[in-house]
C-alpha positions in Angstrom: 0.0 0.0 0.0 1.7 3.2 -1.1 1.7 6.4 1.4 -0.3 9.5 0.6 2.1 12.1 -0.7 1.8 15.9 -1.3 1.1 15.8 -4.4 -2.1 14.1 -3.3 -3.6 17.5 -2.7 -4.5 20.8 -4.5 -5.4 24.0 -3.6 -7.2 26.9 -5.3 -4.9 30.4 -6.2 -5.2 33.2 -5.5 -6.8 34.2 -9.0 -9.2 31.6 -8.8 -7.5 28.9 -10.8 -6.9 25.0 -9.2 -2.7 24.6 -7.9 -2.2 20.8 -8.1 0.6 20.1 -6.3 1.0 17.0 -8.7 2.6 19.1 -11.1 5.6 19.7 -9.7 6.3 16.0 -8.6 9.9 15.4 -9.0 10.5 18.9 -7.7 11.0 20.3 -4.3 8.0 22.6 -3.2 8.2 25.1 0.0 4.8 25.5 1.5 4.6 28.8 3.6 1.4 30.0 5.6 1.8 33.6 5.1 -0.3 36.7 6.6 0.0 40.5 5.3 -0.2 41.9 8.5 2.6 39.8 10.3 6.0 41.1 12.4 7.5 38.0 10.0 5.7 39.7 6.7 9.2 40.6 5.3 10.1 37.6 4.9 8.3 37.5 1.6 11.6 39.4 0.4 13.7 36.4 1.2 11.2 34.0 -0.1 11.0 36.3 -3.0 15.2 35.7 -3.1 14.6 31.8 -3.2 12.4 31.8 -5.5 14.5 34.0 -8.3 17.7 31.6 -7.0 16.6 28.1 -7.2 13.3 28.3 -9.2 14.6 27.6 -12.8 16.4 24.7 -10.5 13.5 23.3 -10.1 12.0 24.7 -6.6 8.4 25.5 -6.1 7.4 28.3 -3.3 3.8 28.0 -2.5 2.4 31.1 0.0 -0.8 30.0 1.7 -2.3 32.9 3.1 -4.2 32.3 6.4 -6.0 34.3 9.2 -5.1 32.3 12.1 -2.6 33.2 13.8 -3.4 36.7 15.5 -5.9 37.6 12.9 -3.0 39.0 10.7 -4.7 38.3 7.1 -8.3 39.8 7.3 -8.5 41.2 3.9 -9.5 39.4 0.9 -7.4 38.5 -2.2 -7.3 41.9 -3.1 -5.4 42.9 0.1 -3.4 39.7 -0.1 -2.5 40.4 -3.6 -1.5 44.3 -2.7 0.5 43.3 0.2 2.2 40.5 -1.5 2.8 41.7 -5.4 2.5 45.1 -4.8 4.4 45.7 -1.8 7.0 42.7 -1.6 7.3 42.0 -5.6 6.7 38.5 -5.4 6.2 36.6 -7.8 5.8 32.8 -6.7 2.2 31.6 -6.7 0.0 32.2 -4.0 -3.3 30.4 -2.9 -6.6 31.7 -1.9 -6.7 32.0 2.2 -7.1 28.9 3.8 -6.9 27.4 7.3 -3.3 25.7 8.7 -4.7 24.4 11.8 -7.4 22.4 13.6 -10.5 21.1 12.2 -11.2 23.2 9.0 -7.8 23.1 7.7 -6.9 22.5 4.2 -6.4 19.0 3.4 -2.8 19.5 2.9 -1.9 21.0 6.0 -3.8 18.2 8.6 -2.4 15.7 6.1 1.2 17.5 7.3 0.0 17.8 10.5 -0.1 13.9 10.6 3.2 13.4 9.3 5.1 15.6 11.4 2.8 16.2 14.6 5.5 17.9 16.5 6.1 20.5 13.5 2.5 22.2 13.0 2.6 25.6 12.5 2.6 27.8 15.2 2.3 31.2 13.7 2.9 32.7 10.6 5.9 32.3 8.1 6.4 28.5 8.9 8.1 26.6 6.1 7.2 23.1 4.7 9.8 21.5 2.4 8.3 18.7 0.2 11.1 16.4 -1.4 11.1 15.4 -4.6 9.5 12.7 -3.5 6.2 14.3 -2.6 7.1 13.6 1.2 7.6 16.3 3.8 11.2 16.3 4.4 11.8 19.1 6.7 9.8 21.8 8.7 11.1 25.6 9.4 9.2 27.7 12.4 8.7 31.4 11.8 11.3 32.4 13.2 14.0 30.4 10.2 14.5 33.1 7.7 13.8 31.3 4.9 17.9 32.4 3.3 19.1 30.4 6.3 21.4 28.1 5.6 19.5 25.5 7.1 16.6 26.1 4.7 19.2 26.6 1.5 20.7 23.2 2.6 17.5 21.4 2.5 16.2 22.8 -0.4 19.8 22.2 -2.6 19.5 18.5 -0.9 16.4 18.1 -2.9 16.7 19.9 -6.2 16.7 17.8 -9.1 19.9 15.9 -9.6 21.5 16.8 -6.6 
């Protein structure tokens, strides 16, 4: 019996349109809850950075934009969408705001929560690397910048033909 993998699971952008994370089997894929109104909000800059270094590598960044951490993403995908794009330049795909924790949350997320129980989210800005593989290989609280080393190592351990 094969184990459920990432790429199991989809989630709807930002501008409407379905984000399968099936596509980008083979690939490694950062999953970050984001919020616009966070203390850890720059970070979309380094994400940003990781995204422009490693992407034509082969790395997906996935922002999931969620309200539940302090109430720090209100708005709808309009705010999102200024905040992120207009005010951080980013680039990497974002989804519509979803849920990270408890009973409501998105599929992917209690699926994660299940495979690494002692690595849930616990505020905004936490990191989810998915190997090539489609299995979650490492977790990164809000506080890991996301150009630590310990998030470039993980990430160049999974790129394609490393």
């Amino acid at each position: 019996m094969s184990r459920v993998t990432a790429y199991a699971f989809t989630f709807k952008g930002l501008d409407g349109a379905e984000i399968l994370l099936s596509s980008y089997a083979g690939h490694p894929i950062l999953v970050v809850n984001t919020a616009s109104l966070c203390g850890y909000t720059p970070q979309y800059t380094g994400l940003q950075a990781l995204w422009t270094r490693y992407r034509d590598k082969g790395l997906m960044i996935l922002g999931v934009p969620s309200n539940d951490f302090g109430g720090q993403e209100p708005g709808g995908a309009a705010d999102i969408g200024k905040t992120a794009h207009d005010d951080y330049h980013v680039t990497f795909p974002l989804t519509e705001k979803a849920a990270v924790k408890g009973s409501g949350a998105h599929p992917f997320y209690r699926w994660a929560a299940v495979e690494r129980p002692l690595d849930a989210p616990r505020w905004n800005f936490h990191k989810y690397l998915i190997g090539r593989d489609g299995q979650l290989k490492a977790g990164f609280a809000s506080a890991v910048e996301p150009e630590d080393p310990r998030v470039i190592t993980a990430i160049e351990r999974e790129l394609p033909g490393a």
